[in-house]
N, C-alpha and C positions, 0 to 999 in steps of 0.2 A: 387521886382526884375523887371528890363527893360527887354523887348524881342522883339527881331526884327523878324519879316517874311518877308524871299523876295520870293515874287510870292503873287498875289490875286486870283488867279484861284482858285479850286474849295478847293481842301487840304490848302492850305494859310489860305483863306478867312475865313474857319469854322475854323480850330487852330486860329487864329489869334483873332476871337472873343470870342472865348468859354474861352482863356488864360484871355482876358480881363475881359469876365461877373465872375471869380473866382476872379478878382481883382488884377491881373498883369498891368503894364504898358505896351501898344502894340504898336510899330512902325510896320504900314504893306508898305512895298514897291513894286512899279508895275511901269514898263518903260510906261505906258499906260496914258497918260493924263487926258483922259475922263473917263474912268473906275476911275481913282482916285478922280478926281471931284466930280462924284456919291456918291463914295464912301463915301468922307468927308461929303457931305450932308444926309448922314444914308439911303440911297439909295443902296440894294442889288444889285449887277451885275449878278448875278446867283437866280435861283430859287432855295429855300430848305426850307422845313415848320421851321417857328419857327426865322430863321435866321435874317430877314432883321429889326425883332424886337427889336434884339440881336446888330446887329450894332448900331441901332438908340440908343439905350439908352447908351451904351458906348460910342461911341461920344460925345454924352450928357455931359454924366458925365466925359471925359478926359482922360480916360485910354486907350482910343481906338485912334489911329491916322491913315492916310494914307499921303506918300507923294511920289514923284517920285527922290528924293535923298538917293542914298545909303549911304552916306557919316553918313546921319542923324542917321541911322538906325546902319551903324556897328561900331560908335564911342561912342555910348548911349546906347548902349545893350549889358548884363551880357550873354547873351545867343540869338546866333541867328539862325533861323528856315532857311533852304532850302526848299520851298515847291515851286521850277520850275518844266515844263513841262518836262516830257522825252517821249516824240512822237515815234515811230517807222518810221525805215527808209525805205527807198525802197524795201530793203531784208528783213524788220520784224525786225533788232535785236534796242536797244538802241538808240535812239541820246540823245545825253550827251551834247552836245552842249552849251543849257542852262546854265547846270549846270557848266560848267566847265568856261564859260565866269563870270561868276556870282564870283566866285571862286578868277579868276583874281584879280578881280574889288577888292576883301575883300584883298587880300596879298597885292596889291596897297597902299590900306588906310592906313593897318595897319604897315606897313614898312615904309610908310613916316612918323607916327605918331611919335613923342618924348614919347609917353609913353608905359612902358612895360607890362600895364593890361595885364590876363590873357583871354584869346580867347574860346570859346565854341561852334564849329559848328557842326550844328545836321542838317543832311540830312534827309528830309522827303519824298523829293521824291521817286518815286520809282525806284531805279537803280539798274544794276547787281553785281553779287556779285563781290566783288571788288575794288568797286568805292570808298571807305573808302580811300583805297592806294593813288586812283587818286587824291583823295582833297586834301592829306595830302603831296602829292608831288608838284601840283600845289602851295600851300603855300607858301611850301620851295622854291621851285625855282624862287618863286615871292621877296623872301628875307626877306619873315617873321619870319626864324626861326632865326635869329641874335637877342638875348636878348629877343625874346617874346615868351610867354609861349602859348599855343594853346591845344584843344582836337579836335578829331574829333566821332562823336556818330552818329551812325545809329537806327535811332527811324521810323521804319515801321507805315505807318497810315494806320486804318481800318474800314475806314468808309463807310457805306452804305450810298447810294446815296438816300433819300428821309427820310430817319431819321439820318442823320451825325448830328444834333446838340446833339440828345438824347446819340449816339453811343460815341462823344467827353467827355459830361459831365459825363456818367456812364459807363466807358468801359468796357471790358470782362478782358482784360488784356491789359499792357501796356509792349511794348516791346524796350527794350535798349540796344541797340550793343557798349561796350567799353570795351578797357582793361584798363582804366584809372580810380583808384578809385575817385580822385576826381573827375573827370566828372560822374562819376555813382551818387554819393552825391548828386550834383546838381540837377542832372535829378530826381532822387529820390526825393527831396525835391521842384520840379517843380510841380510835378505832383502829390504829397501826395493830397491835397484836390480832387481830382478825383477818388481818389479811398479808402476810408473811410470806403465803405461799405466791404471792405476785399478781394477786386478783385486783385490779382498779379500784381506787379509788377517783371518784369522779366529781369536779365541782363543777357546777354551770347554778348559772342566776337561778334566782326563786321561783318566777316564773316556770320555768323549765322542768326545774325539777315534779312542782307539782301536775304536770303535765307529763312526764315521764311515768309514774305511777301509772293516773288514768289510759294512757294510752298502749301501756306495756298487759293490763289487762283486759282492757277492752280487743286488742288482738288477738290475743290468746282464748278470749271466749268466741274472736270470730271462725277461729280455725277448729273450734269445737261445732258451731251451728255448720259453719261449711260442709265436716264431715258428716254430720249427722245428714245434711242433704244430700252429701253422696250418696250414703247409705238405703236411703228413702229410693234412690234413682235405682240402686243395684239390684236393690226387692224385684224391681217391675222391670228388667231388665234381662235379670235373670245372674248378673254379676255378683261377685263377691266381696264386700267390703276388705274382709281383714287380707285377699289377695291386693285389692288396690290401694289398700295404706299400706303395707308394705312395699309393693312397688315404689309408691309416692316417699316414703319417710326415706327411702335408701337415697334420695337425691338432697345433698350436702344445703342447699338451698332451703329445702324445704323442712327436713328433719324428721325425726319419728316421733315426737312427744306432742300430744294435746290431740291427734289423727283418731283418738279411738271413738268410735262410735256410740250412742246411748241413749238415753231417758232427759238427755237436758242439762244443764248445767246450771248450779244453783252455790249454795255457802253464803258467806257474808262480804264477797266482795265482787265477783264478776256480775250481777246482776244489778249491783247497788252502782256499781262503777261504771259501766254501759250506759247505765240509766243515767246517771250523773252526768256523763261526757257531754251524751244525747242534749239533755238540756243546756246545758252550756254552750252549744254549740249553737242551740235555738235562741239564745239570749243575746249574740252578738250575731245573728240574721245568717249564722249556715246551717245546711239542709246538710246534717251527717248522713247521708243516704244507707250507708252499710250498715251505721247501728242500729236504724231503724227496723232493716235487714237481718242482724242478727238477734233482738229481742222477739220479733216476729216468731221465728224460724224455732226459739228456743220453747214459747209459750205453747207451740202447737208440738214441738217433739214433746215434752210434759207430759202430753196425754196421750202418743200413742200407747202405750202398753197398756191401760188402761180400758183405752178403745177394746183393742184385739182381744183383752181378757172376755170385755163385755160381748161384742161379737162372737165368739167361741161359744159363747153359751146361749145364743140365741136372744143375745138383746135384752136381756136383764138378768141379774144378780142378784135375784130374792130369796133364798131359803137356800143360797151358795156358799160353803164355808171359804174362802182364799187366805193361805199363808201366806207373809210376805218375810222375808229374809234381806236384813237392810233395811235402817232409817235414818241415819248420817247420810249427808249430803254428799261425801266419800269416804273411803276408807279411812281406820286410825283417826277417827277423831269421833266425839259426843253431840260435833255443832250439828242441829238439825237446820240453822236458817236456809229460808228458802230450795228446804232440799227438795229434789226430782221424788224422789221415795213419796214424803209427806202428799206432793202431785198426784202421785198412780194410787195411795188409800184415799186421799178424798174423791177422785174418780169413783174407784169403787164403791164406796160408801153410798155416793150418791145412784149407783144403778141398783143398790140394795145388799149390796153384803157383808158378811161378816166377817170382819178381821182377825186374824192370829198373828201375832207381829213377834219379829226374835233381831236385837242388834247385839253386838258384843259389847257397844259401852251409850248408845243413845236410848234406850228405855225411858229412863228417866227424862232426859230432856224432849220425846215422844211425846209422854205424858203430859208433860206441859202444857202439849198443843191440844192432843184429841181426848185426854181423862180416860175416861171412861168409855168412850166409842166404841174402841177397840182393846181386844184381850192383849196380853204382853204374858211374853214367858223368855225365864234365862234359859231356855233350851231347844235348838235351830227343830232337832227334830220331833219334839211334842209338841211342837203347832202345828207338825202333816197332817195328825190321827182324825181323818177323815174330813180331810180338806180335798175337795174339789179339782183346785190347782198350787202350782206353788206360783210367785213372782219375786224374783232376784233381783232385788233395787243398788244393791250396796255394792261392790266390788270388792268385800272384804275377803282377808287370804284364806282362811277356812273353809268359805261359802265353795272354791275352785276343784276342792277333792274329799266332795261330800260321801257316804255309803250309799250310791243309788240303790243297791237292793233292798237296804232297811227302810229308803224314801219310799220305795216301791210298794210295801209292803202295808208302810200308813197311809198314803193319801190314796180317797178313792178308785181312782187311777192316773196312771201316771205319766203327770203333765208340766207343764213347766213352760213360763212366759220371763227368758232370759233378757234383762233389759241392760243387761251387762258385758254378754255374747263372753261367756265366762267356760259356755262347753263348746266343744266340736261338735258343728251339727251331724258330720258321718258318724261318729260313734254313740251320738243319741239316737240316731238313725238305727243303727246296727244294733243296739239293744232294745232296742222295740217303744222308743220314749216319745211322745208329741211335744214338741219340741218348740219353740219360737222365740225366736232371735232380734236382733237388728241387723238391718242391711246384708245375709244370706237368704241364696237362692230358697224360695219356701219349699221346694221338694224336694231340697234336701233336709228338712226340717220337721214337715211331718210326718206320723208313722201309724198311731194308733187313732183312728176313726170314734 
């Protein structure tokens, strides 16, 4: 089977390959010249373990293509992929833009075409509910529906950003929005070798599906603010977060993953998807009370550590060097969108100081944002040397078993604003470290005055 993806971004790129390494034929299409360039030379444009491996040997071997003609891609392919941007607009909701340009461009081809193949386009981007209608109008009014046959299928992606090749190849479940049984067949029979080991495959209407996305993330960002609230509570309490998510995660009900406490939650999809729901739910006259609840909660975690660093030094940060370790929005990955990190240095910045910043793979995409603000170095421990404090934005595995006594030894003295809760406060404690956390007791946290 041929399959086209248009878009190389981040969803594209891992569909696009993972379709390939199972032994599909892949046309991926991107308006981008140089990204394509890269591409065809088995050159990743995006960081993700495992990935650039993965193109390299597909192109290799032929299954894998990229070019910057759509023509190529939707007159040679049984089935093609949507995986464009849908960015948020000024006010939060949708831009569809992308997608509905793209949309065009296909009722164009296929309308001037002389033959009446049967059409399969599967939306993977993430859109609101509804947008099924949008593409299946757009077609028609482009004049595709005179003698051509067309589906249209909402297929949600759920991929985590630092293991999406593992998440593509072995998924939890795969989810398929049509009323159309043959478009279900296809799909069904797309994605059979993916799921072997007995994981669902799942069809419900279009509706649904796209509603299945938004809601399966906006969850999961709510059990991120929840925690983070607990947290906030256990400070002033005197309780211990990581005793009470543990407690909490051992009950089958409620589970252990997304309970960790932190700096906020950010990337390219729970903030954009919250926000998303949020309006949508304002647009048909419901009051989503909790997401309003959970945007709230996430904006103002953002800047605790920020706060406390400020505080700690008596209310400004002028002539104060701070490291920061971590600029991905989490680990294993280069996205900085809407990271928590990028949160706590413009915090900073604005109380006045100066940045030393160290990621393992987002410098670059740092840069993007702040230039020149702030210093960058590939080296965690040459941005201590006579920094003030440190702060730990990222989670990455490195950062967890660093040489305290070499840290000791560079920064002024030695401090540390965990916004990761990545050490044990007792044994910062017990080495004599000032120490500060999320959601632990504070006395057990700090030491040096």
């Amino acid at each position: 089977m041929n399959i086209g993806i248009i878009g190389t971004g981040y969803v594209g790129l891992v569909t696009g390959t993972c379709f390939a390494e199972m032994g599909y034929h892949v046309t991926c299409v991107d308006i981008d010249e140089d990204k394509v360039e890269k591409l065809r030379q088995g050159v990743s444009t995006i960081y993700e373990p495992g990935l650039e491996h993965l193109i390299a040997r597909n192109v290799k071997e032929g299954r894998l293509r990229f070019t910057t003609d759509l023509a190529e891609a939707a007159n040679n392919s049984q089935v093609i992929f949507l995986a464009l941007p849908t960015p948020p607009g000024e006010d939060g909701s949708v831009d569809l833009s992308y997608v509905e340009g793209v949309v065009r461009d296909l009722a164009k081809l296929w309308s001037a075409s002389d033959s009446n193949e049967y059409h399969l386009v599967v939306n993977k981007s993430t859109v609101p509910v509804g947008t099924y209608k949008r593409v299946r109008s757009i077609l028609e009014e482009g004049g595709i529906e005179s003698g051509v046959d067309f589906d249209i299928v909402s297929n949600p992606e759920f991929l985590r950003e630092g293991s999406a090749v593992g998440d593509f190849m072995k998924p939890e479940r795969i989810v398929i929005g049509t009323s159309s049984e043959r478009a279900a067949e296809i799909m069904e029979s797309l994605y059979e070798p993916f799921v072997r080991q007995g994981n669902p495959i799942v069809i419900m209407d279009e509706p649904s599906a796209e509603m299945t996305k938004y809601a399966a993330n906006s969850f999961l960002a709510t059990k991120i603010s929840f925690m983070n609230e607990v947290a906030n509570l256990c400070e002033k309490l005197g309780a211990n977060v990581d005793q009470v998510r543990h407690g909490m995660g051992l009950d089958s009900r409620i589970g252990n993953l997304f309970l960790y406490p932190g700096i906020g939650f950010g990337g390219s999809c729970f903030p954009k998807d919250v926000q998303a729901l949020k309006l949508t739910s304002e647009k048909v006259g419901y009051d989503f009370k909790i997401l309003n609840a959970v945007l709230k909660v996430n904006d103002i975690q953002r800047s605790i550590l920020a706060g406390r660093i400020v505080e700690r030094f008596g209310g400004s940060l002028t002539g104060r060097k701070i490291a920061v370790w971590g600029l991905s929005f989490k680990a294993h990955t280069d996205d900085v969108r809407e990271s928590p990190a990028h949160s706590v240095i413009r915090g900073l910045l604005k109380a006045g100081a100066e940045i030393h910043a160290f990621d393992p793979e987002a410098l670059e995409t740092t840069r993007d944002v702040f230039g020149d603000s702030i210093e960058y170095s590939s080296n965690p421990y040459e941005i201590l040397s006579d920094a003030d404090a440190l702060a730990v934005c990222t989670e990455w595995p490195e950062f967890r078993r660093p040489d305290f006594d070499r840290m000791r030894s560079l920064l002024k003295a030695p401090i540390i604003f965990d916004g990761r809760n990545l050490y044990r406060p007792e044994k910062m404690k017990e080495f004599n470290w000032e120490y500060y956390s999320i959601g632990r007791p504070l006395e057990l946290e700090t030491s040096v005055q």
